[in-house]
C-alpha beads as a LAMMPS data file, in Angstrom:
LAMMPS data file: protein, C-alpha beads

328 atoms
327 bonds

1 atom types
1 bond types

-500.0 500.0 xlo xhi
-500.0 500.0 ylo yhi
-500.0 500.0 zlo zhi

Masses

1 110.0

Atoms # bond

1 1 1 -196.151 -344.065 277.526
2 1 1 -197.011 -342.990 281.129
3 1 1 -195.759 -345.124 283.923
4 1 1 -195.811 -345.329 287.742
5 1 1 -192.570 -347.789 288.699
6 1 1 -193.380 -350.443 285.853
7 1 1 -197.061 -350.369 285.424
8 1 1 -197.629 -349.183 282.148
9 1 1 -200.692 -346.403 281.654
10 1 1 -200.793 -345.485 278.052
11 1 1 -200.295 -342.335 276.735
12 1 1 -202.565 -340.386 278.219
13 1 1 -204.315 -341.629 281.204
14 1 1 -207.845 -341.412 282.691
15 1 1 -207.937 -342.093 286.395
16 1 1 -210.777 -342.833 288.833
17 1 1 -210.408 -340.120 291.884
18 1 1 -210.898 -342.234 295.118
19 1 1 -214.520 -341.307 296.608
20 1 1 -215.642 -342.273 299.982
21 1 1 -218.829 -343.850 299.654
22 1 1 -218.800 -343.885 295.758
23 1 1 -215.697 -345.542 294.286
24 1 1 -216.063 -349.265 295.651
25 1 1 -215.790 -352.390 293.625
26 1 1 -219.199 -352.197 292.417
27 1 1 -218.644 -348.699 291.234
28 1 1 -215.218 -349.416 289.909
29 1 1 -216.431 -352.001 288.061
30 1 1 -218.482 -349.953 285.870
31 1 1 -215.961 -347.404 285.450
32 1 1 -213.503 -350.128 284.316
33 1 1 -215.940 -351.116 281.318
34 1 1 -216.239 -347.916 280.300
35 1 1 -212.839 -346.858 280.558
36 1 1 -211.164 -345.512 283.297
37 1 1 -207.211 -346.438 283.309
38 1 1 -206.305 -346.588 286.782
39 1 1 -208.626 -346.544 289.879
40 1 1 -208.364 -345.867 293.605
41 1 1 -210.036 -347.578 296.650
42 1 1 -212.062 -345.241 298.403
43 1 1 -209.709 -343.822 301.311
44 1 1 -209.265 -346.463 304.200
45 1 1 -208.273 -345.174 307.706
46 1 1 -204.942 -346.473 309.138
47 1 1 -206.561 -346.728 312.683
48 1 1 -209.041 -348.687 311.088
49 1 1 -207.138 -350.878 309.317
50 1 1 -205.052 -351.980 311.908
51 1 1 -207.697 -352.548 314.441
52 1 1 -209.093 -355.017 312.085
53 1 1 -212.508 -352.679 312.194
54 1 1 -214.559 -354.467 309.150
55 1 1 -215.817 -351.640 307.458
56 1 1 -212.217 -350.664 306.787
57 1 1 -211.209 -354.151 305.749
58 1 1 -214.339 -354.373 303.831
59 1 1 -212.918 -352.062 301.645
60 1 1 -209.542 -353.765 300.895
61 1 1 -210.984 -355.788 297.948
62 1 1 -209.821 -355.563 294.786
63 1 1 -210.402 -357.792 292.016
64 1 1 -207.866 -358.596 288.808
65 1 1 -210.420 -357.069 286.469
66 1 1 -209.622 -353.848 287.868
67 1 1 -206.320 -353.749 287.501
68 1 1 -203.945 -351.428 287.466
69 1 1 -205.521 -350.626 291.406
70 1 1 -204.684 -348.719 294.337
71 1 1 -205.411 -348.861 297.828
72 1 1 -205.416 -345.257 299.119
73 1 1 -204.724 -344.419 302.554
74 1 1 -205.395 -341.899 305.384
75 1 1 -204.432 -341.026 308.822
76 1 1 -202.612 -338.720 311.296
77 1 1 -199.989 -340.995 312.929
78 1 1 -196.621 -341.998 311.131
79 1 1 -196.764 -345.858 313.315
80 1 1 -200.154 -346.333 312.120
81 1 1 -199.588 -345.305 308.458
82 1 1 -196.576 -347.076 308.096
83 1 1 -198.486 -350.354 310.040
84 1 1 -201.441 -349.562 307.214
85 1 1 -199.044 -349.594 304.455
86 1 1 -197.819 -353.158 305.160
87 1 1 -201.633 -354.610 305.839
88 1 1 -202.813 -352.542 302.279
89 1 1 -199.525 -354.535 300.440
90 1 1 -200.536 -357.519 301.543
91 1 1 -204.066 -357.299 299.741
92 1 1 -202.189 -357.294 296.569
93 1 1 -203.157 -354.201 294.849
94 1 1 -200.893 -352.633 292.508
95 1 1 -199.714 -349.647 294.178
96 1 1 -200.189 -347.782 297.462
97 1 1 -201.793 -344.513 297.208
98 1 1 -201.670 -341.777 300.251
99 1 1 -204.343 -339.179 300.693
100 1 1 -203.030 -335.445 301.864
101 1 1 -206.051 -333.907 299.959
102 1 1 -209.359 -334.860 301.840
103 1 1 -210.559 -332.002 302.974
104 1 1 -214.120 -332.916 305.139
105 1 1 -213.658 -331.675 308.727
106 1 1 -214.027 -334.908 310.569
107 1 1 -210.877 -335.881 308.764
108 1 1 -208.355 -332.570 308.678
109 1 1 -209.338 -331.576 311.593
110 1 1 -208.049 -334.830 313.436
111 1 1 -204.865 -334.203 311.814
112 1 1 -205.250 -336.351 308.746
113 1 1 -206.257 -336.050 304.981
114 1 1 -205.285 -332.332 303.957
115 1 1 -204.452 -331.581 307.360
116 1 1 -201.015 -332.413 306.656
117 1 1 -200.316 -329.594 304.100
118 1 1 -200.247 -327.580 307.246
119 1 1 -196.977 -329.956 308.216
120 1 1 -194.499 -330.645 305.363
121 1 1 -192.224 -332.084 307.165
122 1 1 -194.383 -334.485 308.969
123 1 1 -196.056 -335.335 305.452
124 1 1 -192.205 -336.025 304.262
125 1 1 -191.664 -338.277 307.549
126 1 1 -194.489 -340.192 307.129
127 1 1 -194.183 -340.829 303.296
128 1 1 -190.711 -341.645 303.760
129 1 1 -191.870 -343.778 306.028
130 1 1 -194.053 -345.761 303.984
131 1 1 -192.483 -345.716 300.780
132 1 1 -189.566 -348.151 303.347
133 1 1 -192.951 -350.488 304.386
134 1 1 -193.910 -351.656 300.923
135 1 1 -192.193 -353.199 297.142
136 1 1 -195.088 -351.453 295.928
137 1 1 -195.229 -348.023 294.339
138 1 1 -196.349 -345.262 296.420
139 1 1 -198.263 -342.191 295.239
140 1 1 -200.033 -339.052 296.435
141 1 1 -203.076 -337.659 296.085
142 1 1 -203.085 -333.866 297.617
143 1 1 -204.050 -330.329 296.957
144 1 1 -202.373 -326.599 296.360
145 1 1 -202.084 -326.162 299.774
146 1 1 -204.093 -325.456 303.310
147 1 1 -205.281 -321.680 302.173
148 1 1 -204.001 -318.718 299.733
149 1 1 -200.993 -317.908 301.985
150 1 1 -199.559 -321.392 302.048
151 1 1 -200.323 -322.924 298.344
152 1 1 -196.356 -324.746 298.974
153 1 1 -197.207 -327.891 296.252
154 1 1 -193.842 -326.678 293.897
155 1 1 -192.139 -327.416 296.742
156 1 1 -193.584 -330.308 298.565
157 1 1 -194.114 -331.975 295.208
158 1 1 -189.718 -332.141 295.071
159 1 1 -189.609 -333.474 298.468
160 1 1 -191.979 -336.307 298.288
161 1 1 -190.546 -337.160 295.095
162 1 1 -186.763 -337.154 296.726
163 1 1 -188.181 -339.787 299.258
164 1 1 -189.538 -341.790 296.336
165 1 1 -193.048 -341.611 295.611
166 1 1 -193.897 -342.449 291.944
167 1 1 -196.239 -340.442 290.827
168 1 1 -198.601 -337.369 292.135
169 1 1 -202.427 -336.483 291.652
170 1 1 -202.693 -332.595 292.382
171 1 1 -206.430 -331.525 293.320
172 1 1 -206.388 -327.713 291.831
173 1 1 -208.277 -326.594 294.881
174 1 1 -207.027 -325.423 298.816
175 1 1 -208.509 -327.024 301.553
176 1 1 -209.982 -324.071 302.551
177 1 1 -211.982 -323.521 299.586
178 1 1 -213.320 -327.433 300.046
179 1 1 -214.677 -327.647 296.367
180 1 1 -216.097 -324.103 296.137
181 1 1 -214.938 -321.820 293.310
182 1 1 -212.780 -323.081 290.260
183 1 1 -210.338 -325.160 290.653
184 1 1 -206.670 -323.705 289.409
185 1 1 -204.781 -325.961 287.449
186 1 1 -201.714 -323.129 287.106
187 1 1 -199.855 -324.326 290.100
188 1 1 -200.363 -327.735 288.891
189 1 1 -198.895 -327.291 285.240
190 1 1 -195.986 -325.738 287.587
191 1 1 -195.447 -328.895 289.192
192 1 1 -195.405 -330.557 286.001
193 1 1 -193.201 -328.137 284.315
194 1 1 -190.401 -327.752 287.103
195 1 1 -187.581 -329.460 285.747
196 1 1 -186.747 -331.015 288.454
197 1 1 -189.686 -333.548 288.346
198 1 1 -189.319 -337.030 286.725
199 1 1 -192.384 -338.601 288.247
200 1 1 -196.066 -338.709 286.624
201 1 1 -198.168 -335.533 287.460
202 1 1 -201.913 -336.000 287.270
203 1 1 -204.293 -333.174 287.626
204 1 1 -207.478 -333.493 289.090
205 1 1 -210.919 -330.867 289.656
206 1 1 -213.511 -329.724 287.720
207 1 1 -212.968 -332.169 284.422
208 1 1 -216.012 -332.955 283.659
209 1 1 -216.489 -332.894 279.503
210 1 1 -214.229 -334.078 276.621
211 1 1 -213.725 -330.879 275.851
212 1 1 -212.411 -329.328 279.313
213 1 1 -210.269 -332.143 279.342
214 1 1 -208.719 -331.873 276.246
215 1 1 -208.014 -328.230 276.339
216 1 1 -206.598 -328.729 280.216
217 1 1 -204.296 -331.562 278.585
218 1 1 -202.935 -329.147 276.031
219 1 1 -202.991 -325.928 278.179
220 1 1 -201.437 -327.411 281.321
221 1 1 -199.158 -330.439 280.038
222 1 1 -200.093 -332.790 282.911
223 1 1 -199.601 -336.857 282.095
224 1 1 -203.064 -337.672 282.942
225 1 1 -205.978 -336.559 284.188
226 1 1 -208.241 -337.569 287.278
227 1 1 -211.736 -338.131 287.422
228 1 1 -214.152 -337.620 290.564
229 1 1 -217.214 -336.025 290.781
230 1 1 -218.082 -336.419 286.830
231 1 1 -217.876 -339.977 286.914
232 1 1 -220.564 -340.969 289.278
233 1 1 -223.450 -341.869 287.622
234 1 1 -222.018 -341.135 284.370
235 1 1 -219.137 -343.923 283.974
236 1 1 -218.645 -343.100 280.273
237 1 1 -217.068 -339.967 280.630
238 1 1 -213.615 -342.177 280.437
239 1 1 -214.591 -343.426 277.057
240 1 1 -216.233 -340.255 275.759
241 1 1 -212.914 -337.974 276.997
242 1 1 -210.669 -340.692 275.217
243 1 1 -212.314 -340.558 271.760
244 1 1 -212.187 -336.922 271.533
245 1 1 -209.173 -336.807 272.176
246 1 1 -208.042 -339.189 269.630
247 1 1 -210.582 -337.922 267.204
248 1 1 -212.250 -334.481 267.961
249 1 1 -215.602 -335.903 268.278
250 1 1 -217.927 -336.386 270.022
251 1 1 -219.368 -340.386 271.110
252 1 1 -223.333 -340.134 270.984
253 1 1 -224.324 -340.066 274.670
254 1 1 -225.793 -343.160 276.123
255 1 1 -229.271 -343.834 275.130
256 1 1 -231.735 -344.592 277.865
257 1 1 -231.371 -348.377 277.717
258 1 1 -227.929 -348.098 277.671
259 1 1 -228.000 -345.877 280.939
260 1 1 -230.889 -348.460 282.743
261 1 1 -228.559 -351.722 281.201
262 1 1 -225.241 -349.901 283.193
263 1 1 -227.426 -348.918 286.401
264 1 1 -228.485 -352.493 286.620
265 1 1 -225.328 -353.830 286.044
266 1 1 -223.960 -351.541 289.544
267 1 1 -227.234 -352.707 291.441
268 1 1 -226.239 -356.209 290.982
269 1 1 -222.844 -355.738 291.613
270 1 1 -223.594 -354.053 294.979
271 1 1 -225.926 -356.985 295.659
272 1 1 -223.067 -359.076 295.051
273 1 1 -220.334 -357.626 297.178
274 1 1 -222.284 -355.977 300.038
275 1 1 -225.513 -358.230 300.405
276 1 1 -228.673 -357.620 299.966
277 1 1 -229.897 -355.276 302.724
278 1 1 -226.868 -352.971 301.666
279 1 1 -226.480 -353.653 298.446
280 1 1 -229.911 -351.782 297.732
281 1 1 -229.671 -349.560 300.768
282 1 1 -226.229 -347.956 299.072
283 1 1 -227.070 -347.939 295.353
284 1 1 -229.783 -345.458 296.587
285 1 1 -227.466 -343.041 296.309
286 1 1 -226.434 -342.942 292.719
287 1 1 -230.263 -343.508 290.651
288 1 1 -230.564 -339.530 290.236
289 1 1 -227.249 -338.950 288.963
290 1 1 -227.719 -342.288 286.483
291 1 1 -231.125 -340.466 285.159
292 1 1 -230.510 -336.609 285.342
293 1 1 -232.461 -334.773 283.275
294 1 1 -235.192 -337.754 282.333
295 1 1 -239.075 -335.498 282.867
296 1 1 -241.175 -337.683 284.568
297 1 1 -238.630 -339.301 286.592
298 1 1 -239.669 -338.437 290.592
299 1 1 -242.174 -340.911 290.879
300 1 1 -239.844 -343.656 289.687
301 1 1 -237.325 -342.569 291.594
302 1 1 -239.253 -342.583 294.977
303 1 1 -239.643 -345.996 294.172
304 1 1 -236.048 -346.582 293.904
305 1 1 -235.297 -345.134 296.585
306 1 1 -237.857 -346.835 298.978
307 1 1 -237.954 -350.119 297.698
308 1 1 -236.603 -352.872 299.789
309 1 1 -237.464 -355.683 297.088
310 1 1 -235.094 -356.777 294.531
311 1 1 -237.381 -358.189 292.018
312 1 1 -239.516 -354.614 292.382
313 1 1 -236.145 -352.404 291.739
314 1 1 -235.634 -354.634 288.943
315 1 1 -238.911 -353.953 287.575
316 1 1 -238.532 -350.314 287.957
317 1 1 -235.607 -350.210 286.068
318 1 1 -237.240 -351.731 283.365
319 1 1 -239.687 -349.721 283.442
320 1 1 -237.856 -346.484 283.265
321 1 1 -236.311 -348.248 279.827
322 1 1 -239.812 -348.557 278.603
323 1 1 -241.736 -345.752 279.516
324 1 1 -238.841 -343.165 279.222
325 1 1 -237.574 -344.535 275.687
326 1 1 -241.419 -344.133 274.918
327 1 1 -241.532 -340.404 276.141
328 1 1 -238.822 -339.537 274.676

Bonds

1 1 1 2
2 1 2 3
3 1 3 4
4 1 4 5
5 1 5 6
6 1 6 7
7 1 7 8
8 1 8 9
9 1 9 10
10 1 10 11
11 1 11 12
12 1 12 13
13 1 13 14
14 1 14 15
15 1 15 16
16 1 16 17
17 1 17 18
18 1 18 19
19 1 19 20
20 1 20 21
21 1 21 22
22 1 22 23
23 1 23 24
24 1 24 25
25 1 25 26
26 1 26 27
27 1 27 28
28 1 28 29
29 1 29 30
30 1 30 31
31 1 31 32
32 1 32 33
33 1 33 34
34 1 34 35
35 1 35 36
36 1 36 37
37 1 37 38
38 1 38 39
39 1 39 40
40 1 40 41
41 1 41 42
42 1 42 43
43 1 43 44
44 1 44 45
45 1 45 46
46 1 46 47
47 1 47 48
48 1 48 49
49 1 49 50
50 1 50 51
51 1 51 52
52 1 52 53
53 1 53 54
54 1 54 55
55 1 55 56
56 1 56 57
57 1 57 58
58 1 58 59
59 1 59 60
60 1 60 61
61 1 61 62
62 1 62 63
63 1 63 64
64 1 64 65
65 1 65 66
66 1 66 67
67 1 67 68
68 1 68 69
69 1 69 70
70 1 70 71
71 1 71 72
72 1 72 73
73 1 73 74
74 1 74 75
75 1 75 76
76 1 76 77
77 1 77 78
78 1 78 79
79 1 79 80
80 1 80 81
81 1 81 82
82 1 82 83
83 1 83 84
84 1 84 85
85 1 85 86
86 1 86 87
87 1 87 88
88 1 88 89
89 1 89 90
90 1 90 91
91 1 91 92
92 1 92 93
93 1 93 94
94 1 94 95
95 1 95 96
96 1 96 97
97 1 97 98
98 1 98 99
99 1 99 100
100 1 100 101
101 1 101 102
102 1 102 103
103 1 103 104
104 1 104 105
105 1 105 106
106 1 106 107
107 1 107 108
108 1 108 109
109 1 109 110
110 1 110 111
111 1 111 112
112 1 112 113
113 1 113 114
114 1 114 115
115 1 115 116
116 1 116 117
117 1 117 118
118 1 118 119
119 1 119 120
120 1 120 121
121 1 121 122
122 1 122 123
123 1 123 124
124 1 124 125
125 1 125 126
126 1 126 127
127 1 127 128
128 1 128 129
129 1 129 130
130 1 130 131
131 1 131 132
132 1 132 133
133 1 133 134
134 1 134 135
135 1 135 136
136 1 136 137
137 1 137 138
138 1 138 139
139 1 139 140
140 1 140 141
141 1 141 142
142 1 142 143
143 1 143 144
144 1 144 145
145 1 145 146
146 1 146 147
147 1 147 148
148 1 148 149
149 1 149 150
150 1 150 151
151 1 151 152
152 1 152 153
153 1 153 154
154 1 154 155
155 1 155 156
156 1 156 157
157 1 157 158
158 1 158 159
159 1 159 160
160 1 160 161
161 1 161 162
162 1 162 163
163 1 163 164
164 1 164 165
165 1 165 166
166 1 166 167
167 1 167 168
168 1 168 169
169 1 169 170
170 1 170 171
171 1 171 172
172 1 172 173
173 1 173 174
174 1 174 175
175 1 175 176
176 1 176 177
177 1 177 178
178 1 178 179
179 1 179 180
180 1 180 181
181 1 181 182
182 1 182 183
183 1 183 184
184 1 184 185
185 1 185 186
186 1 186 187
187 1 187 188
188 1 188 189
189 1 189 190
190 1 190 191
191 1 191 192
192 1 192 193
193 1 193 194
194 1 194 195
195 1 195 196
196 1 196 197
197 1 197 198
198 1 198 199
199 1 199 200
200 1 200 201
201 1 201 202
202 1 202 203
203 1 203 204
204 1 204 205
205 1 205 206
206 1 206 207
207 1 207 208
208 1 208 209
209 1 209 210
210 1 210 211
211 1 211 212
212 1 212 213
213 1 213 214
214 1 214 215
215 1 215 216
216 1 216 217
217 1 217 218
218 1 218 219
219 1 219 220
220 1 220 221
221 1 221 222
222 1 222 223
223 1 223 224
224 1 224 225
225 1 225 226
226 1 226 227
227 1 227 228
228 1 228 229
229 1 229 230
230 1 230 231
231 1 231 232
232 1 232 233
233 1 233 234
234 1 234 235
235 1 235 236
236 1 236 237
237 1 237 238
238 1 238 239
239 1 239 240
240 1 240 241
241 1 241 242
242 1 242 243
243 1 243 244
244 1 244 245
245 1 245 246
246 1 246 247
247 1 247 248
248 1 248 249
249 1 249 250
250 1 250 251
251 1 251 252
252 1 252 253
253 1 253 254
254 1 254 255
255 1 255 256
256 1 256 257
257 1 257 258
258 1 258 259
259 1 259 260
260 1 260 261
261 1 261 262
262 1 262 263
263 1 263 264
264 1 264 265
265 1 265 266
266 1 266 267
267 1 267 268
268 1 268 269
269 1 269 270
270 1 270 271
271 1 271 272
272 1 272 273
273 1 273 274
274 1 274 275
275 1 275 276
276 1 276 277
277 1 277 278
278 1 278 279
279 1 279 280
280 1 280 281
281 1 281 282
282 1 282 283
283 1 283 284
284 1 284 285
285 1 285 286
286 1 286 287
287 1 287 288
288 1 288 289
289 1 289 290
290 1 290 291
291 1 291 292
292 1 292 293
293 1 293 294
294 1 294 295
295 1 295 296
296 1 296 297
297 1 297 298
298 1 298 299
299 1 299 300
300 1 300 301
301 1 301 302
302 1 302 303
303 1 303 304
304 1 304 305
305 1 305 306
306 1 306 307
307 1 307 308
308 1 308 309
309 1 309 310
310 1 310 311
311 1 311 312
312 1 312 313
313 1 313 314
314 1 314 315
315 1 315 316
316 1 316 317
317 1 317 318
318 1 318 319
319 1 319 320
320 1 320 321
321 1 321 322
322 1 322 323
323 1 323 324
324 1 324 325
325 1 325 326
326 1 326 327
327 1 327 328
């Protein structure tokens, strides 16, 4: 049984990677249904939170059907992160999550996200820091390292867990590299293997079929593995990893209905929680990657995509169940 402090993961966990602009409750929500373990907020800025800006508040909610949940994070001053940990706590998720790993310039570059794997010790301070603010667990989400020359996670990985975080999520990927290349899971299995470590390791980058994930579970001996870029649009991969691992086959992929009935289900969840103007203006996002590899699809998606009428996205959805079940 994997745990973090006393919430209890099962034996293998699948987690939700945190997304900004992708994993919010409507999202999650989906995820949840279909499987995912333990999910993230998207990363919340510190500054934000504590200058009450909405948009970062927004993003505080959490719901009881999502638990276990974390509220992850960011920012470049200790005060301020320590100041975010106590506002995040008081939300009442089930454990705080800081991101070192975010690698988009308009973050590192103003000191924050991955930019601290160029500053150990300040990454140390300021965990240390907020592992005092909360009674809730504190994790990490981070990477190797800033570049080749400084991929430092054996060691960093021993400090932060000597100032008591309780568990880690290790993206297999430098900053530098962004999400170019492979992502190396050796250094992570490293982490996981040095004796010293008592804490959960997850890995994280480039899971994205049963089978990867099963053969990085046996190759690299990580607790649990975290889900990002595979998930959007494609929430079953939790429940479709899961049985193969328990069974060494393969779930038949969602049928067309199946993918319209879980794509409306998100719509009207983002409807819910954001309004209506957003709500449709946001889902726009995630129609392609619910109906990849449908012929005949561009001309319903435009629709999608331009719409500004419930009823008519509604309608298009059905239709796609119709017309697309019928081509197939």
């Amino acid at each position: 049984m994997v745990k973090i402090a006393n919430i209890e993961l099962g034996e293998f966990p699948l987690l939700l990677a945190p997304m900004e602009d992708v994993s919010d409750p409507p999202f999650r929500k989906v995820c949840k249904a279909n499987g995912a373990d333990l999910m993230y907020t998207e990363f919340i800025s510190s500054e934000g939170l504590i200058r009450d800006a909405a948009k970062s508040l927004q993003k505080l909610d959490i719901f009881d059907y999502e638990r276990p949940i974390g509220i992850q994070i960011f920012g470049s001053e200790i005060d301020s992160m320590r100041e975010a940990a106590i506002v995040s706590t008081q939300a009442g998720p089930d454990l705080i999550d800081i991101n070192y790993g975010c690698p988009v310039k308009n973050v590192a570059c103003k000191g924050a996200g991955a930019a601290l794997l160029r500053d150990i010790p300040k990454m140390v301070q300021m965990t240390s820091e907020i592992v005092k603010a909360t009674h809730l667990p504190v994790t990490v989400k981070t990477r190797l390292g800033w570049d080749d020359n400084t991929k430092n996670i054996v060691e960093t990985a021993e400090r932060l867990q000597d100032i008591g975080i309780q568990a880690l999520s290790i993206h297999g990927r430098t900053r530098v590299q962004m999400y170019k290349g492979e992502a190396d899971w050796s250094l992570i299995a490293e982490v996981r293997n040095n004796p010293r470590m008592k804490i959960p390791i997850f890995g994280n980058g480039d899971i994205d079929t049963p089978e990867k994930a099963l053969e990085y579970r046996n190759r690299y001996g990580v607790d649990g593995i975290m889900i990002g870029r595979a998930s959007i649009g494609y929430p079953w991969i939790f429940n479709e990893v899961k049985h193969y691992m328990a069974t060494g086959e393969h779930l038949p992929g969602p049928t067309l209905e199946e993918r319209v009935a879980v794509c409306r289900q998100h719509f009207t969840h983002s409807l819910e929680w954001k309004g209506e103007k957003l709500g449709i203006f946001e889902m726009r996002r995630h129609y392609t990657n619910y109906f990849r590899g449908l012929s005949h699809f561009k001309p319903l998606r435009m629709r999608l995509v331009q719409s500004e009428d419930i009823n008519e996205i509604y309608e298009t959805l059905e239709e796609i169940a119709q017309t697309m079940s019928y081509a197939e």
